[in-house]
C-alpha positions in Angstrom: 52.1 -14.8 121.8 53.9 -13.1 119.1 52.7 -14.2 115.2 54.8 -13.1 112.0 52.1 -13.4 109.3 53.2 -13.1 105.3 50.8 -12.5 102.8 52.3 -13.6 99.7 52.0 -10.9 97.3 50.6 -13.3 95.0 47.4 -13.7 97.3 46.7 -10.2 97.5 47.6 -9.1 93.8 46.4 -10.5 91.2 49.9 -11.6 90.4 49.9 -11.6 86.1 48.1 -8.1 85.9 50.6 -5.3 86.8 49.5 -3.4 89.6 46.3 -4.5 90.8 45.1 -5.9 94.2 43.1 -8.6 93.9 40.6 -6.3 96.8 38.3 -9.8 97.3 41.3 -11.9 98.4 42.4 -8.5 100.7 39.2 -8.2 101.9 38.8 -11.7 103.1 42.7 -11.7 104.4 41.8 -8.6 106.5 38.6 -10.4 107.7 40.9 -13.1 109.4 43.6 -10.4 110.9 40.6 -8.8 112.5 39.8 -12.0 114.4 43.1 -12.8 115.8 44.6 -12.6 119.5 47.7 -12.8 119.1 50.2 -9.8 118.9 50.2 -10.1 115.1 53.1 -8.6 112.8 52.3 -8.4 108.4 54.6 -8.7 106.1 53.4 -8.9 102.6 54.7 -9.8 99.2 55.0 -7.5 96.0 53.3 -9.5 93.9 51.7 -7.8 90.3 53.7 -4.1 91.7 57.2 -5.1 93.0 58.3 -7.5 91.2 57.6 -6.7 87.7 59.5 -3.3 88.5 62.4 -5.1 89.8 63.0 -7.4 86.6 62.4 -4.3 84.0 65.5 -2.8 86.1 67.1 -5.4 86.7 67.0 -6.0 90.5 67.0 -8.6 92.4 68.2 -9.9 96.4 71.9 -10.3 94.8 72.2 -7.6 91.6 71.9 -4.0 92.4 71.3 -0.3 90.8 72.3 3.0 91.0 69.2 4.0 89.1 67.4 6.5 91.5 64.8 6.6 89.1 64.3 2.8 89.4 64.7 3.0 92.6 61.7 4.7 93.2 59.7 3.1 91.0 60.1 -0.1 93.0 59.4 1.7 96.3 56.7 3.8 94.9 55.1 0.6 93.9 55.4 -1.3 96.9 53.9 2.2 98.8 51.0 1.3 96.7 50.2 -1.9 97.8 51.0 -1.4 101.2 48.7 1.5 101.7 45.9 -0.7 100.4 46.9 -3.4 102.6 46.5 -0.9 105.6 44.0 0.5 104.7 42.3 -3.1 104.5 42.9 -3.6 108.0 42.5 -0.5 109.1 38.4 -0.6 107.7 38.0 -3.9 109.9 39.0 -2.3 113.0 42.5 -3.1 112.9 45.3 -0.9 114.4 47.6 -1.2 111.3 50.5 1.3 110.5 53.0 0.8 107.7 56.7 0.2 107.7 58.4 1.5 104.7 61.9 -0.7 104.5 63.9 1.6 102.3 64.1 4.3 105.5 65.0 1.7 108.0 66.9 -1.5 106.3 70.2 -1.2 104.8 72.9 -3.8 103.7 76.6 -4.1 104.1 78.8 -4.8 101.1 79.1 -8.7 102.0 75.0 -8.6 101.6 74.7 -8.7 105.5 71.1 -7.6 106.3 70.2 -4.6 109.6 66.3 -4.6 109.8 66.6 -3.2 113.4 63.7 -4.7 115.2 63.1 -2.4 118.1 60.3 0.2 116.4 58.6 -2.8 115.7 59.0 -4.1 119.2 57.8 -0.2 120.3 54.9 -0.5 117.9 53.6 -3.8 119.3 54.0 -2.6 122.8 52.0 0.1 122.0 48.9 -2.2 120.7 49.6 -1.7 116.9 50.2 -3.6 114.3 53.1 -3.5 112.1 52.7 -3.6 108.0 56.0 -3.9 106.4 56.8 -5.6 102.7 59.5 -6.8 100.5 61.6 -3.3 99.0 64.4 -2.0 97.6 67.2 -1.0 100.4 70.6 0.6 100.2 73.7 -1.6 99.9 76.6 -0.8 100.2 79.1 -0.8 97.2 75.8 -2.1 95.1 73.7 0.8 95.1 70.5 -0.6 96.1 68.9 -4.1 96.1 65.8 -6.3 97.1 64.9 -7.3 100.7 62.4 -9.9 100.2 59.3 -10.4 102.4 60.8 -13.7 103.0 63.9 -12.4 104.9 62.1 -9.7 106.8 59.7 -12.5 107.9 62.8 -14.3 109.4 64.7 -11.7 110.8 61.8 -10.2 112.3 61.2 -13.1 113.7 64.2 -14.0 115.4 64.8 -10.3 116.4 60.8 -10.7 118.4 61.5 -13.9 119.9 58.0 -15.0 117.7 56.2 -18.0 118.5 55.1 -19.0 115.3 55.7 -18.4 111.5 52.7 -18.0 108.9 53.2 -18.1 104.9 50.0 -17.5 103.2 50.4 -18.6 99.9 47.9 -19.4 97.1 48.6 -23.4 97.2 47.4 -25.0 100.3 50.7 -26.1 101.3 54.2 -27.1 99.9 53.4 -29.7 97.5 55.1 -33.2 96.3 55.8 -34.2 93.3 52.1 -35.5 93.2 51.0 -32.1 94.3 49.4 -33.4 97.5 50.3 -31.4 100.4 53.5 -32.6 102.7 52.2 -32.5 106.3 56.2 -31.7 107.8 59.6 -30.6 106.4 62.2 -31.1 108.8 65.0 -31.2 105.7 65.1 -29.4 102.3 67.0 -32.8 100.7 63.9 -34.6 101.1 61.6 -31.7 99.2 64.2 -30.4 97.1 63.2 -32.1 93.6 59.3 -31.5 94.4 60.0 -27.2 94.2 60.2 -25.5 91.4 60.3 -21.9 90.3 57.0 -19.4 90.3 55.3 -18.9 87.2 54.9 -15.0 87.5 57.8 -13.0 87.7 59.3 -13.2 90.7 62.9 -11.8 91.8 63.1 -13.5 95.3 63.8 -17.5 94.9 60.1 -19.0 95.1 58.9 -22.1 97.8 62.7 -23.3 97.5 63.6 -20.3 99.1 61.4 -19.7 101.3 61.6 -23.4 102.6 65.7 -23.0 102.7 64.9 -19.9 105.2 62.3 -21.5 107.6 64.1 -24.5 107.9 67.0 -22.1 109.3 64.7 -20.0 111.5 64.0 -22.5 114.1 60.5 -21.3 114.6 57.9 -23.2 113.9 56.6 -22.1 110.6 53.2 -23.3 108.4 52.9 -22.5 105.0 48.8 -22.6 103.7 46.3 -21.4 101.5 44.7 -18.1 102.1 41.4 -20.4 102.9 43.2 -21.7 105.8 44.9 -18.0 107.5 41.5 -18.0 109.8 42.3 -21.2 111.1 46.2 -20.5 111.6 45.6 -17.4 112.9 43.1 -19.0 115.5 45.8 -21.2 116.7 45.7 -24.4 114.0 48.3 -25.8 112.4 47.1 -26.3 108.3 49.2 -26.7 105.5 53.0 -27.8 105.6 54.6 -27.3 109.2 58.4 -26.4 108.2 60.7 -26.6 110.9 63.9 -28.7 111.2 64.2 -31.1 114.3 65.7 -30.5 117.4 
């Protein structure tokens, strides 16, 4: 069974200091990846180092730069975090290698996404497990933009043929207006006026987003708090399960 797993970068980072891993939250994340069977692919979010680096240049999923200087300061940042999220795993046994986006994703001038999926594919084959992250990649005509952890999650995805869809996130769920947890989304209409933005900065669309794009997947997809990721990853079903019907 194949498993996309996204660590929001807001569980791993403490999200309102620039640049700093919350390491007990990464600890206890890598604790559950140890534990799991299934053929497991990471993405994580960019949390307190991507994101504030995108807004001070002024990058987002749809605005570009030809600001190689910015450019790397987003990338270098992301590198940052995504060593220490490998090297997380990596200390609990797990057979973790990163995946830098900027070298292998690109866009086409319309905004059309290639995040070719077959070194993953390799990768898993091979018994390891794939760390990639949200990043800036070349577009064409816009110098270079964000590819969010959100839309790697789904590509990847639907480029593996995965079974399931995790979003670690720090609420336990996608929330009503009442901020208990829905048990199913099957349509954004019926959520729509319960999600809002994210406090921190955040240049990739929030839960609105990241509900719009699981709803189109087609994958089942659960969306929990990083208290819950042991019991996903063992098979359960916490949280919200987003996924439209049949």
């Amino acid at each position: 069974m194949t498993t996309v797993l996204k660590l929001g970068g807001s569980v791993v980072t403490a999200k309102d200091e620039p640049e700093t891993v919350d390491r007990e939250a990464l600890a206890d994340a890598a604790d559950a990846v140890a534990d799991a069977d299934d053929e497991l692919i990471v993405v994580h979010g960019g949390g307190s180092f991507g994101h504030p680096h995108a807004a001070a240049h002024a990058v987002s999923d749809t605005e570009g730069t030809h600001d190689a200087t910015g450019v790397r300061e987003i990338h270098d940042a992301m590198g940052e975090l995504n060593s220490a999220v490998v090297e997380a795993l990596q200390d609990r046994g797990v057979s973790a290698l990163p995946v830098r986006p900027l070298s292998v994703a690109s866009r086409d001038d319309d905004g059309t996404t290639t995040f070719p999926g077959e070194p993953i594919a390799t990768m898993l084959g091979e018994g390891f497990v794939p760390v990639t992250h949200g990043d800036v990649v070349a577009q064409a005509g816009a110098g270079a933009t964000i590819l969010s952890g959100d839309e790697i999650v789904t590509r990847l995805a639907r480029q593996l043929d995965a079974n399931r869809v995790g979003v670690c996130s720090t609420v336990p769920g996608v929330l009503d207006d009442d901020g208990r947890v829905i048990d199913r989304i099957s349509d954004f209409e019926t959520v729509a006026s319960a999600l809002g933005d994210s406090e921190a900065t955040d240049v990739t669309g929030g839960m609105a987003g990241k509900v719009r794009a699981l709803l189109e997947l087609g994958t089942p997809a659960s969306v929990f708090g990083p208290a819950e990721l042991g019991a996903f990853l063992s098979g359960d079903r916490p949280g919200t399960l987003v996924h439209r019907e049949q």
